[in-house]
Biopython code that builds the backbone (N, CA, C, O; Angstrom):
import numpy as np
from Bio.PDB.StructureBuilder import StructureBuilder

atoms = [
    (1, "UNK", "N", (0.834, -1.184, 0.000)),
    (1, "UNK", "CA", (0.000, 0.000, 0.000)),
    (1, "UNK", "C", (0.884, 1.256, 0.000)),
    (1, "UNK", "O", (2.092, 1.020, -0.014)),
    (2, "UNK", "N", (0.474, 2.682, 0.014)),
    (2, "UNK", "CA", (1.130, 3.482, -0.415)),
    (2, "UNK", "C", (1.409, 3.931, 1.202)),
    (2, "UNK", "O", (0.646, 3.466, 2.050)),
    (3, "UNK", "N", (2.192, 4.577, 1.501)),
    (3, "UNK", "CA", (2.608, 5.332, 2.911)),
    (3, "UNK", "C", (2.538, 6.306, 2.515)),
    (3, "UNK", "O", (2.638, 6.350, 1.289)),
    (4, "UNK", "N", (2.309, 7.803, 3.328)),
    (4, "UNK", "CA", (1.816, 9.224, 4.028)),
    (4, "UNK", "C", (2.723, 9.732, 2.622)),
    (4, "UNK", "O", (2.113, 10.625, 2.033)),
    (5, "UNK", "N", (3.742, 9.445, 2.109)),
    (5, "UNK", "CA", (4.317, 10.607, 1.260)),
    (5, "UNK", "C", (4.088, 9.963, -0.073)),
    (5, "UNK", "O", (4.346, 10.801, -0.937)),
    (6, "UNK", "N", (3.701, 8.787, -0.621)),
    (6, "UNK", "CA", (3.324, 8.441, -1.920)),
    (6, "UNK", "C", (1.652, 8.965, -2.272)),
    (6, "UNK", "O", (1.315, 9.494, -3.331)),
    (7, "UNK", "N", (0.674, 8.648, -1.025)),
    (7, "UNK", "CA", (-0.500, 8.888, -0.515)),
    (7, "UNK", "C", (-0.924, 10.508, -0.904)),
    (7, "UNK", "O", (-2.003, 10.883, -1.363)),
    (8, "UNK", "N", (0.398, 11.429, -0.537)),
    (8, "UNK", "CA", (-0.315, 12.981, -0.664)),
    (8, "UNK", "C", (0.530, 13.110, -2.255)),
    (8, "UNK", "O", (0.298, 14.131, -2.902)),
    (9, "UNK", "N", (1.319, 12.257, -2.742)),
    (9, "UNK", "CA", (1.622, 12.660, -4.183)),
    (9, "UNK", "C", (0.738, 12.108, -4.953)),
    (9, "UNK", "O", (0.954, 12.500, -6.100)),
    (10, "UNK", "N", (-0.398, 11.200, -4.907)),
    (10, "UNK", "CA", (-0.970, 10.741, -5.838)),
    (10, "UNK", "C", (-2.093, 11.429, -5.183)),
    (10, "UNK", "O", (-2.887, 11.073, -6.054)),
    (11, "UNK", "N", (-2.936, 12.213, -4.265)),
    (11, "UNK", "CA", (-3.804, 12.721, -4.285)),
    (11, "UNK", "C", (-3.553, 14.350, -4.833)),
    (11, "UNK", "O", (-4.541, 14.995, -5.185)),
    (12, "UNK", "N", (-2.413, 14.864, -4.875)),
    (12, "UNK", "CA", (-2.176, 16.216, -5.614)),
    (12, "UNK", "C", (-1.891, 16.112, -6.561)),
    (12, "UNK", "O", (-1.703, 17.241, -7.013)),
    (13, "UNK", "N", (-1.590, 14.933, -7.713)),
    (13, "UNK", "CA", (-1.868, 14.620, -9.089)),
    (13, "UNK", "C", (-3.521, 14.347, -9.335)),
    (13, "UNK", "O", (-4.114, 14.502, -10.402)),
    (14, "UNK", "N", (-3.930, 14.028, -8.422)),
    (14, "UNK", "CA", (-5.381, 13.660, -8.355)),
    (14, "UNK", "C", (-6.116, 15.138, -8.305)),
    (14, "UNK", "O", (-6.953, 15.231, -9.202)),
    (15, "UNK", "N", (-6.021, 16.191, -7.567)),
    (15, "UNK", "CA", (-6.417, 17.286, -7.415)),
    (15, "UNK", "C", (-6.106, 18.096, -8.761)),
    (15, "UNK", "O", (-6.973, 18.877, -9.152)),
    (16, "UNK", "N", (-4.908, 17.958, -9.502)),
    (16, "UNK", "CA", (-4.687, 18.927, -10.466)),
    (16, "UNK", "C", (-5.171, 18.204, -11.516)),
    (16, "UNK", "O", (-5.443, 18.959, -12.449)),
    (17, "UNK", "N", (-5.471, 16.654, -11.839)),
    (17, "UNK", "CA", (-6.568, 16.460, -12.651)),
    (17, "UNK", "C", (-7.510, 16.920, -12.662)),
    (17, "UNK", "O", (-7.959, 17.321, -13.735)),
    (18, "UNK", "N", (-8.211, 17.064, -11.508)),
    (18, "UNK", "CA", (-10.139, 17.727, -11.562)),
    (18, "UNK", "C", (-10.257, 19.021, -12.107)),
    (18, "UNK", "O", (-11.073, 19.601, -12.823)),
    (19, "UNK", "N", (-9.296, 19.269, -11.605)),
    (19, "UNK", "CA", (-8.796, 20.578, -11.572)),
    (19, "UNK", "C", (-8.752, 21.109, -13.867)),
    (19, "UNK", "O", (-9.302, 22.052, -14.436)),
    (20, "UNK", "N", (-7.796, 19.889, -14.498)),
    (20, "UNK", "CA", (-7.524, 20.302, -15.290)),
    (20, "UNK", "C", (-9.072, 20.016, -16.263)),
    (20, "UNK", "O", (-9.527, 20.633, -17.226)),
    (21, "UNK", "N", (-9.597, 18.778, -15.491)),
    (21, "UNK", "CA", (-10.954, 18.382, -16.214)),
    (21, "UNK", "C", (-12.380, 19.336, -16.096)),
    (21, "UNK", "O", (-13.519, 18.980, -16.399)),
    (22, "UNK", "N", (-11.844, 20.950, -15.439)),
    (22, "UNK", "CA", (-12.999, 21.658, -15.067)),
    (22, "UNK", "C", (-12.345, 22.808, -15.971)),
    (22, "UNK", "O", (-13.193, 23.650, -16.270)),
    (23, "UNK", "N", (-11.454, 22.997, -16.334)),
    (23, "UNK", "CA", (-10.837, 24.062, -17.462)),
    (23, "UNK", "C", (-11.474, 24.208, -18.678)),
    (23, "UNK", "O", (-11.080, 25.227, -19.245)),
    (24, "UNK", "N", (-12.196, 23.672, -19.221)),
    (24, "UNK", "CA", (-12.982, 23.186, -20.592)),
    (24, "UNK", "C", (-14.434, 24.537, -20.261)),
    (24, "UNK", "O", (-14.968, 25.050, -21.244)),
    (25, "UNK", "N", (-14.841, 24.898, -18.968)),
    (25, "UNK", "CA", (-15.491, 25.673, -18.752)),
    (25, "UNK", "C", (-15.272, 27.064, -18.398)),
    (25, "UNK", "O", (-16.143, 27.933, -18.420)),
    (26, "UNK", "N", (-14.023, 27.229, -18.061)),
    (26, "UNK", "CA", (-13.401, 28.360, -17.814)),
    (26, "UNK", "C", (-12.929, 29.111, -19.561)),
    (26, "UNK", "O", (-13.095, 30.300, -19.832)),
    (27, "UNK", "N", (-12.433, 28.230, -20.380)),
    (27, "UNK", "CA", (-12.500, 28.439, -21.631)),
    (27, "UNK", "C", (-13.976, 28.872, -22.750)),
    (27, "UNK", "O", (-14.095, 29.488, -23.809)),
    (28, "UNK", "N", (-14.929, 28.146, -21.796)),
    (28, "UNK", "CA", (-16.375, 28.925, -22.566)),
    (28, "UNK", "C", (-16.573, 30.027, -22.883)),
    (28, "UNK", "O", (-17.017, 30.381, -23.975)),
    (29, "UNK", "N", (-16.151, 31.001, -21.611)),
    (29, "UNK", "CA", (-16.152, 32.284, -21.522)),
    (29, "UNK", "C", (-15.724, 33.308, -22.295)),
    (29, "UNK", "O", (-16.213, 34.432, -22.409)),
    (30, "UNK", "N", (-14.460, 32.677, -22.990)),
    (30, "UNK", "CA", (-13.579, 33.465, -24.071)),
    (30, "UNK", "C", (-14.225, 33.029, -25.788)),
    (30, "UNK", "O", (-14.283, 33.717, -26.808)),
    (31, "UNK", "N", (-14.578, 31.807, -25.556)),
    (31, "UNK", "CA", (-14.894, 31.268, -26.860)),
    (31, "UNK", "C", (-15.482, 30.143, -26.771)),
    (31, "UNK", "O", (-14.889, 29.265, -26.143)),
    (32, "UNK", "N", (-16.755, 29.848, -27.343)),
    (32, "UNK", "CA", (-17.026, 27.898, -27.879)),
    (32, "UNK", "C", (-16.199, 27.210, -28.537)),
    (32, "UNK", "O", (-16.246, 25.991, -28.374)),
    (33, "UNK", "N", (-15.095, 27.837, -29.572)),
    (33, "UNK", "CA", (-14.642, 26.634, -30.199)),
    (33, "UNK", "C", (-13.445, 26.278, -29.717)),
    (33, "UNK", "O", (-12.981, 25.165, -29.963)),
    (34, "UNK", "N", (-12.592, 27.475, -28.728)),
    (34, "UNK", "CA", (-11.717, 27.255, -28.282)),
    (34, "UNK", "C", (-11.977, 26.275, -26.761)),
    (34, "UNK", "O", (-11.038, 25.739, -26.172)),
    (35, "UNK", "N", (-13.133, 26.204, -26.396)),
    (35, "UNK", "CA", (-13.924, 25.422, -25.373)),
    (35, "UNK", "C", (-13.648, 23.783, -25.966)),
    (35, "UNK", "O", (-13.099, 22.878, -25.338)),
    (36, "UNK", "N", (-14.029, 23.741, -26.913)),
    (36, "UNK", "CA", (-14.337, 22.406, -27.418)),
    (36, "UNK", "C", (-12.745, 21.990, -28.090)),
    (36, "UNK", "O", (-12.282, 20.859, -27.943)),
    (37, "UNK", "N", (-12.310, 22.642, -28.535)),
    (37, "UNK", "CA", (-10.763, 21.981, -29.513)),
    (37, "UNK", "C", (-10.319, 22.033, -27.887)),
    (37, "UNK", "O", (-10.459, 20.994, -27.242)),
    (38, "UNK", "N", (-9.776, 23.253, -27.209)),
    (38, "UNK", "CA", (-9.156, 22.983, -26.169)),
    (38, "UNK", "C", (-8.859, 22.421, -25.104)),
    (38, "UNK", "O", (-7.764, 22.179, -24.596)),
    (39, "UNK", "N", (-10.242, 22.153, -24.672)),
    (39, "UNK", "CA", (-10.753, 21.222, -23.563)),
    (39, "UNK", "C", (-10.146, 19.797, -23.654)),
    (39, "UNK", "O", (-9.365, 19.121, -22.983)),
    (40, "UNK", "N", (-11.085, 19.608, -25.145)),
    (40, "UNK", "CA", (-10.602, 18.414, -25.373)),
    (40, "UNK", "C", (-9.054, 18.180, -25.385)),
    (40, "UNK", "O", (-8.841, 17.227, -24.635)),
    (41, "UNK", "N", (-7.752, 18.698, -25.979)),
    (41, "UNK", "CA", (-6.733, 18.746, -25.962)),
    (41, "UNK", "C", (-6.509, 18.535, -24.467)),
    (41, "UNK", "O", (-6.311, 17.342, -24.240)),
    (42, "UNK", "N", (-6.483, 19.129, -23.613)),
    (42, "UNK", "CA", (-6.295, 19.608, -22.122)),
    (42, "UNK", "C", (-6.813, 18.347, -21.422)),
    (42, "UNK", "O", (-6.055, 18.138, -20.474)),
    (43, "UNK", "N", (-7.696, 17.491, -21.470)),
    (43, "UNK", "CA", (-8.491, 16.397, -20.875)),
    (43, "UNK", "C", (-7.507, 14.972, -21.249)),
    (43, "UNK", "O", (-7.145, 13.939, -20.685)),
    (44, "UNK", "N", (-7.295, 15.879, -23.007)),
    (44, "UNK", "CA", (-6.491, 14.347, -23.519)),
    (44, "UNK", "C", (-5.204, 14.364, -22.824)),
    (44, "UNK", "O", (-4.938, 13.261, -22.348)),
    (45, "UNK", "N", (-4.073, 15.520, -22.557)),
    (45, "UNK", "CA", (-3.174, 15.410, -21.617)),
    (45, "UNK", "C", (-2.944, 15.118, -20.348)),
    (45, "UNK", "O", (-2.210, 14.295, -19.802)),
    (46, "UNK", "N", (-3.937, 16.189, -19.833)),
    (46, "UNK", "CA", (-3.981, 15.753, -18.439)),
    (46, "UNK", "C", (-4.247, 13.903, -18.103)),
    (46, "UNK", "O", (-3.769, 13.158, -17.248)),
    (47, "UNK", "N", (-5.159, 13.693, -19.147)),
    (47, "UNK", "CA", (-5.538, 12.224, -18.596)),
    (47, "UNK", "C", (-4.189, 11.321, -19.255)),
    (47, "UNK", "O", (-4.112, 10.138, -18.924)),
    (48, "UNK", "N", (-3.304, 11.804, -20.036)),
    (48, "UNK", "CA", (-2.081, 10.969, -20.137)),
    (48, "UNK", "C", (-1.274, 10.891, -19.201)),
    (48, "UNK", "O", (-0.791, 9.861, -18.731)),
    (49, "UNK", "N", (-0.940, 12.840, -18.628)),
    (49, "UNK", "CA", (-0.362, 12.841, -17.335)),
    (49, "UNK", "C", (-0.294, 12.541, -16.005)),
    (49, "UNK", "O", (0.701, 12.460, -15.285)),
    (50, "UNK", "N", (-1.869, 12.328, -15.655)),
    (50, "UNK", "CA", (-1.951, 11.636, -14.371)),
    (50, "UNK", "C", (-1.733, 10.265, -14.607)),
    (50, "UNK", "O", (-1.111, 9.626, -13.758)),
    (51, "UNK", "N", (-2.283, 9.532, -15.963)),
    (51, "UNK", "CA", (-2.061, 8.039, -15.820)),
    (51, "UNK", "C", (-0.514, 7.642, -15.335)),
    (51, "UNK", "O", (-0.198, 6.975, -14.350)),
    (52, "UNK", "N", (0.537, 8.392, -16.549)),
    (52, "UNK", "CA", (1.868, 8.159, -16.449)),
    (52, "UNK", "C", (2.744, 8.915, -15.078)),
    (52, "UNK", "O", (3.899, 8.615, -14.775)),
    (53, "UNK", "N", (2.088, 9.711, -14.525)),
    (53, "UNK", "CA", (2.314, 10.453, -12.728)),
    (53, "UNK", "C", (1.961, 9.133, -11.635)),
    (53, "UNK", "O", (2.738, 8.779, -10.748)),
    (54, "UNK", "N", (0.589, 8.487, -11.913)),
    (54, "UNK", "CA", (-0.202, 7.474, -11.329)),
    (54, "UNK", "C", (1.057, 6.384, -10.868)),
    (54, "UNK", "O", (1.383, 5.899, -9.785)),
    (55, "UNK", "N", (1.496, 6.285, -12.036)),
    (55, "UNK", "CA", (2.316, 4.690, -12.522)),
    (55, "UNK", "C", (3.638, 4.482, -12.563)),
    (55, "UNK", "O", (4.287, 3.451, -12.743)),
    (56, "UNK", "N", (4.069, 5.990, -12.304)),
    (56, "UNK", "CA", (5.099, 6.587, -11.679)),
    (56, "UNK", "C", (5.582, 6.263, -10.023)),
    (56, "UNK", "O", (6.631, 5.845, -9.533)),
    (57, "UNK", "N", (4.144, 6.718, -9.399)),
    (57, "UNK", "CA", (4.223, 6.954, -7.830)),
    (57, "UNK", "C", (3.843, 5.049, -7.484)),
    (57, "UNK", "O", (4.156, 4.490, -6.433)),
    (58, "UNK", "N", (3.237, 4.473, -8.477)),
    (58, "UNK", "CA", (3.240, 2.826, -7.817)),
    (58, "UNK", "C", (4.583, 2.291, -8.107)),
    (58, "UNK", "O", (4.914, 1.327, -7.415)),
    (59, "UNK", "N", (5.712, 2.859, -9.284)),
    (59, "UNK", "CA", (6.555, 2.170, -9.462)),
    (59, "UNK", "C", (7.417, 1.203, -8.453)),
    (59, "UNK", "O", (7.941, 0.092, -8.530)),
    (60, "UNK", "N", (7.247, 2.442, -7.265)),
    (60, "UNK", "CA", (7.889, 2.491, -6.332)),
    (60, "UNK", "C", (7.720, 1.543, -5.307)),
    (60, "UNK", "O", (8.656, 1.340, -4.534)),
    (61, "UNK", "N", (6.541, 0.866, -5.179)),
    (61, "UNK", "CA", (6.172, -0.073, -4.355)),
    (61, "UNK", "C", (6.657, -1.435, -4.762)),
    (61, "UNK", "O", (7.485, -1.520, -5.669)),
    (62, "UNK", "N", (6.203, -2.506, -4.156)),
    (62, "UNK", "CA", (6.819, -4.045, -4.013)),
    (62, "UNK", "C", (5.540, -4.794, -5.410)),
    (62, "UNK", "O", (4.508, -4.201, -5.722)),
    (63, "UNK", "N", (5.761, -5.474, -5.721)),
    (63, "UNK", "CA", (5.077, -6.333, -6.637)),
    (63, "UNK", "C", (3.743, -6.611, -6.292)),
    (63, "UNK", "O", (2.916, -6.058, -7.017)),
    (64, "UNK", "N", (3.384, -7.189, -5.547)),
    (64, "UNK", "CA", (2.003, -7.513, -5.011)),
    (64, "UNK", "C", (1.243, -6.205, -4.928)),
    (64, "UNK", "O", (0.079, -6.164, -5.327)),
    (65, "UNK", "N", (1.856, -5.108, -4.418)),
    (65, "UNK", "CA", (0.884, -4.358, -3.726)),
    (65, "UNK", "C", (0.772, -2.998, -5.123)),
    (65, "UNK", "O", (0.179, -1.920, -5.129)),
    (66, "UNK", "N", (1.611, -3.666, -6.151)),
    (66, "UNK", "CA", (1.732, -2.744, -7.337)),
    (66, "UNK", "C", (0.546, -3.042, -8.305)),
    (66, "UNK", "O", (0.039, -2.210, -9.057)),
    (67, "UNK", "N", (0.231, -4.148, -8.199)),
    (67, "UNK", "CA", (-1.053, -4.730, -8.776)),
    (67, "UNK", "C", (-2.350, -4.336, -8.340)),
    (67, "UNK", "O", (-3.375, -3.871, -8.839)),
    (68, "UNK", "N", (-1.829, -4.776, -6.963)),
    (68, "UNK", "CA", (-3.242, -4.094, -5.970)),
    (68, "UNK", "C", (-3.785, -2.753, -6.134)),
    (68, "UNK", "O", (-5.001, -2.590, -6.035)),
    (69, "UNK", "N", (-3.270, -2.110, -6.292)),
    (69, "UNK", "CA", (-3.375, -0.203, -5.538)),
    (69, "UNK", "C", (-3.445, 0.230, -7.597)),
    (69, "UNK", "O", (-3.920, 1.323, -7.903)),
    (70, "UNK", "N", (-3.048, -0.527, -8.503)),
    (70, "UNK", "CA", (-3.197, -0.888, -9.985)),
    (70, "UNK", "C", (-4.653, -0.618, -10.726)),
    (70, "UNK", "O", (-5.195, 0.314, -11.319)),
    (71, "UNK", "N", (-5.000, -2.111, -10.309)),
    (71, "UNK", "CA", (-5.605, -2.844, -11.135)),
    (71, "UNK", "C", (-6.828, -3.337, -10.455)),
    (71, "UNK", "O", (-7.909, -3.327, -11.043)),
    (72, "UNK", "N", (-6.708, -3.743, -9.306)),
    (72, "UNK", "CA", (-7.437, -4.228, -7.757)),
    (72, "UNK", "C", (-8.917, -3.503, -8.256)),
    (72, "UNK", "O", (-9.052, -2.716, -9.193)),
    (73, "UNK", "N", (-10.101, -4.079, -7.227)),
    (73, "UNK", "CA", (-10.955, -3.459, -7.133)),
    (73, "UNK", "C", (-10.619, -2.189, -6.485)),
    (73, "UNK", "O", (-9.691, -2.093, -5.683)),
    (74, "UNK", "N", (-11.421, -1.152, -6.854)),
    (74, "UNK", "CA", (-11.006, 0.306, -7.001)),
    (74, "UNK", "C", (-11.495, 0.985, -5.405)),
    (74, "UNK", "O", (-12.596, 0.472, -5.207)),
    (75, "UNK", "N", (-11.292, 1.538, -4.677)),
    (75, "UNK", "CA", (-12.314, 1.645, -3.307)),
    (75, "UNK", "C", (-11.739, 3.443, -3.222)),
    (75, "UNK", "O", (-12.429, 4.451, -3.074)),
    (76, "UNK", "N", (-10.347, 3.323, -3.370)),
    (76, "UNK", "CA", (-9.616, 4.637, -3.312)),
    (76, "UNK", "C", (-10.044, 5.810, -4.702)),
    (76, "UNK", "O", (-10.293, 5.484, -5.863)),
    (77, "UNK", "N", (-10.023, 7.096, -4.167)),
    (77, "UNK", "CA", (-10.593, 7.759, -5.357)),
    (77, "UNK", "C", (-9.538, 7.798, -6.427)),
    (77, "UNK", "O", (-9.851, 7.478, -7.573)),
    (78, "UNK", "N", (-8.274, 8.178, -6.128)),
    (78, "UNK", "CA", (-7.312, 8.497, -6.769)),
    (78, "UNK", "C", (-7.000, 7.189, -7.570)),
    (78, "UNK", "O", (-6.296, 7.224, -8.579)),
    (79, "UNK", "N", (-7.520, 6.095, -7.110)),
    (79, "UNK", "CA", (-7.082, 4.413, -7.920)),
    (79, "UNK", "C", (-8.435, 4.663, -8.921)),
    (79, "UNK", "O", (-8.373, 3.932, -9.909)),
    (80, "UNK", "N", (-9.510, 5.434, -8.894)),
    (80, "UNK", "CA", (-11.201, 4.732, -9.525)),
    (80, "UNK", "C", (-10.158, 6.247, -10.553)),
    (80, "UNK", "O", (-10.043, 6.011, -11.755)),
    (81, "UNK", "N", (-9.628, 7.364, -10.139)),
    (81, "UNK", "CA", (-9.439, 7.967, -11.209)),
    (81, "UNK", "C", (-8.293, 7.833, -12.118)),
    (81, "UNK", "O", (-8.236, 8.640, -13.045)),
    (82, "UNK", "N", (-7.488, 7.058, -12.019)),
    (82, "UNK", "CA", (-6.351, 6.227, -12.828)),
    (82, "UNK", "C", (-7.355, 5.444, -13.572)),
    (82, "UNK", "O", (-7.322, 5.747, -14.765)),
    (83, "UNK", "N", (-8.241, 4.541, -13.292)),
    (83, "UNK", "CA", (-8.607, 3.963, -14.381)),
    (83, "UNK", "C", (-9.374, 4.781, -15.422)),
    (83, "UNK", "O", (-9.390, 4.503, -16.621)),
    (84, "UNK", "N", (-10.046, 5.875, -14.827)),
    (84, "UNK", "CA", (-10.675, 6.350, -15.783)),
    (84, "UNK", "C", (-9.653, 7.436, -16.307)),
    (84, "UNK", "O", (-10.060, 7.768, -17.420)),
    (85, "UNK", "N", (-8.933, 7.873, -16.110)),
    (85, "UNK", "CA", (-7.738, 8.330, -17.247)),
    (85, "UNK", "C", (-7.617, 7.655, -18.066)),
    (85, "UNK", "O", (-8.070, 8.048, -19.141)),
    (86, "UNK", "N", (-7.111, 6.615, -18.036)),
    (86, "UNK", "CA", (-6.603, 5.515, -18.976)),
    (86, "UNK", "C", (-8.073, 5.844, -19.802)),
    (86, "UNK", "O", (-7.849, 6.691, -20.667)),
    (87, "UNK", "N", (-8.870, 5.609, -19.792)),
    (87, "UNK", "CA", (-10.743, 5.653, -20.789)),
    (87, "UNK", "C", (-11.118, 6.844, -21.647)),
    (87, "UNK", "O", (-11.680, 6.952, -22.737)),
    (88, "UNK", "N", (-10.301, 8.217, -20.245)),
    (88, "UNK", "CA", (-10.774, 9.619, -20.988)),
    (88, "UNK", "C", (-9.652, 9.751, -22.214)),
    (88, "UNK", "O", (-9.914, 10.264, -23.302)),
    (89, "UNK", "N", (-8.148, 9.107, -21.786)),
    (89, "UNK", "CA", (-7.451, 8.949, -22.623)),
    (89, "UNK", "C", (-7.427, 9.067, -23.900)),
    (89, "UNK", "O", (-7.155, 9.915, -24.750)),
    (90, "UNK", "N", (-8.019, 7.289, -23.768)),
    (90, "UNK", "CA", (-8.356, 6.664, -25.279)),
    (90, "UNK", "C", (-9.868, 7.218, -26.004)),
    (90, "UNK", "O", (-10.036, 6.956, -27.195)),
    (91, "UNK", "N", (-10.850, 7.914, -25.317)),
    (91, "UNK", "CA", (-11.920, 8.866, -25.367)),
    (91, "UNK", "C", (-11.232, 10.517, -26.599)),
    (91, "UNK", "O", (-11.614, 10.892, -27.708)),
    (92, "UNK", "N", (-10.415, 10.918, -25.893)),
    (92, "UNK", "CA", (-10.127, 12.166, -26.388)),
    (92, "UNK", "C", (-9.397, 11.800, -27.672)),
    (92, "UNK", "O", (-9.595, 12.366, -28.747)),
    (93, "UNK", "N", (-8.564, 10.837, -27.478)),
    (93, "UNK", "CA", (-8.127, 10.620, -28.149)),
    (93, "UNK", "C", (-8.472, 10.158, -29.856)),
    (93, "UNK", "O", (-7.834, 10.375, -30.886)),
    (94, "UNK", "N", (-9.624, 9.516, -29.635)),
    (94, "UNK", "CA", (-10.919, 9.550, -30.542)),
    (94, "UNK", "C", (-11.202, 10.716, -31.377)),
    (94, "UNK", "O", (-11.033, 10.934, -32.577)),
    (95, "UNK", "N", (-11.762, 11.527, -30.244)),
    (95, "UNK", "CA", (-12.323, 12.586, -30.495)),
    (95, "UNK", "C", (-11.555, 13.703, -31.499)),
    (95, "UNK", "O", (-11.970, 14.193, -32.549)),
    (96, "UNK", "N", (-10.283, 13.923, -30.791)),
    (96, "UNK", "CA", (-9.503, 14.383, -31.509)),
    (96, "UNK", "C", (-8.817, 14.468, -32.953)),
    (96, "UNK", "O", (-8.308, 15.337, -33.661)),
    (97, "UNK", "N", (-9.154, 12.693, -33.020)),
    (97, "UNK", "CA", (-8.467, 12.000, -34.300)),
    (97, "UNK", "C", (-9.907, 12.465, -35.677)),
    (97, "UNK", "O", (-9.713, 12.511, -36.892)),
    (98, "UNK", "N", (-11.010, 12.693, -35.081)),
    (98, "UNK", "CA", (-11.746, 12.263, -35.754)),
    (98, "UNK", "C", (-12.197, 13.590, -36.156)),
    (98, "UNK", "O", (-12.744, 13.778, -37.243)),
    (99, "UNK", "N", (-11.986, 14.499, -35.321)),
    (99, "UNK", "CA", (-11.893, 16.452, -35.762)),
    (99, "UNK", "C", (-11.188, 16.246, -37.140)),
    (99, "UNK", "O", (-11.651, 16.484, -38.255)),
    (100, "UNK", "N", (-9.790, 15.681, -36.760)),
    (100, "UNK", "CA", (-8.827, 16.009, -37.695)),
    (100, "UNK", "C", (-8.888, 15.574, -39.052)),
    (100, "UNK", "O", (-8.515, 16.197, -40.046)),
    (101, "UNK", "N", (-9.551, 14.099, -38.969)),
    (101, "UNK", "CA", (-10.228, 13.641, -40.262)),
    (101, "UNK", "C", (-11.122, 14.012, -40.704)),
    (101, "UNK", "O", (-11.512, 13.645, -41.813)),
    (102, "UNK", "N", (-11.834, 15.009, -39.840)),
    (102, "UNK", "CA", (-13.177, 15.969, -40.814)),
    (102, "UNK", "C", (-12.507, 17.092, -41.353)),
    (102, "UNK", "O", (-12.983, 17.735, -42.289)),
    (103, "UNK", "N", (-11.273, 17.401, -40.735)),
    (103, "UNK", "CA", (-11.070, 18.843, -41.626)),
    (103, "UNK", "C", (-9.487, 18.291, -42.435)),
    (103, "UNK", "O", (-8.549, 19.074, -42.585)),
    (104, "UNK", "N", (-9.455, 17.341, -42.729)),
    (104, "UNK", "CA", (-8.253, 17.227, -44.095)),
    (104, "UNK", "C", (-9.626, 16.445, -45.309)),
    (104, "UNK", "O", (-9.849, 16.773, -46.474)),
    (105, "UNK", "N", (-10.237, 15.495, -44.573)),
    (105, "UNK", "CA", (-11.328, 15.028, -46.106)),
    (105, "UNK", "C", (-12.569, 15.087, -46.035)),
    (105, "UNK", "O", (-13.352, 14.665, -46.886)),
    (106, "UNK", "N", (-12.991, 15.911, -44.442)),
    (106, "UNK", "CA", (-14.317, 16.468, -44.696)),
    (106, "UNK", "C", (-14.480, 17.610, -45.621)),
    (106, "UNK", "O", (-15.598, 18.078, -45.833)),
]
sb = StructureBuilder()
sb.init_structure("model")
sb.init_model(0)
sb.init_chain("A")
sb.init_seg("    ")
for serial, (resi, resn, name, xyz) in enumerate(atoms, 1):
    if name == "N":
        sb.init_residue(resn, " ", resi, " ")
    sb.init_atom(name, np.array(xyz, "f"), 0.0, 1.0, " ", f" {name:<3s}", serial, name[0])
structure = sb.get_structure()
């Protein structure tokens, strides 16, 4: 399991995710399209960066408990939001790809 100083590094990667996943609205204000291209951009990073921050801070642990705190049933917030990085990931990532193929042969 993680101890007191792996514990507050994966919950302040955890905080500056929400954080980066609420920016998409702060961008409304200036513009819709820069809302929507940007957001999305910003969601697709951030959710690369916490995964690879995530997987970073388990490196560090023993084998068993690297799986666990992983992959394990999810109970911890910061573990239920690693998996869903990995989803918004491959999500934006979509999204993104598929902008780009509307404006070279749409």
């Amino acid at each position: 399991m993680f101890n007191d100083l792996q514990k507050r590094k994966v919950e302040f990667f955890a905080i500056l995710y929400i954080v980066a996943l609420f920016s998409p609205f702060l961008l409304k204000s200036f513009s819709q399209e820069w809302a929507a291209f940007g957001g999305t951009l910003i969601w697709l990073l951030a959710s690369i960066a916490y995964f690879f921050a995530y997987l970073q801070v388990v490196s560090k642990l023993p084998g068993a408990d690297r799986y666990f705190v992983t992959w394990s049933i999810s109970t911890y917030f910061p573990q239920r939001l690693f998996k869903a990085a990995l989803f918004f990931a491959i999500v934006m990532l979509w999204l993104l790809s598929s902008v780009v193929y509307e404006a070279i042969f749409g």
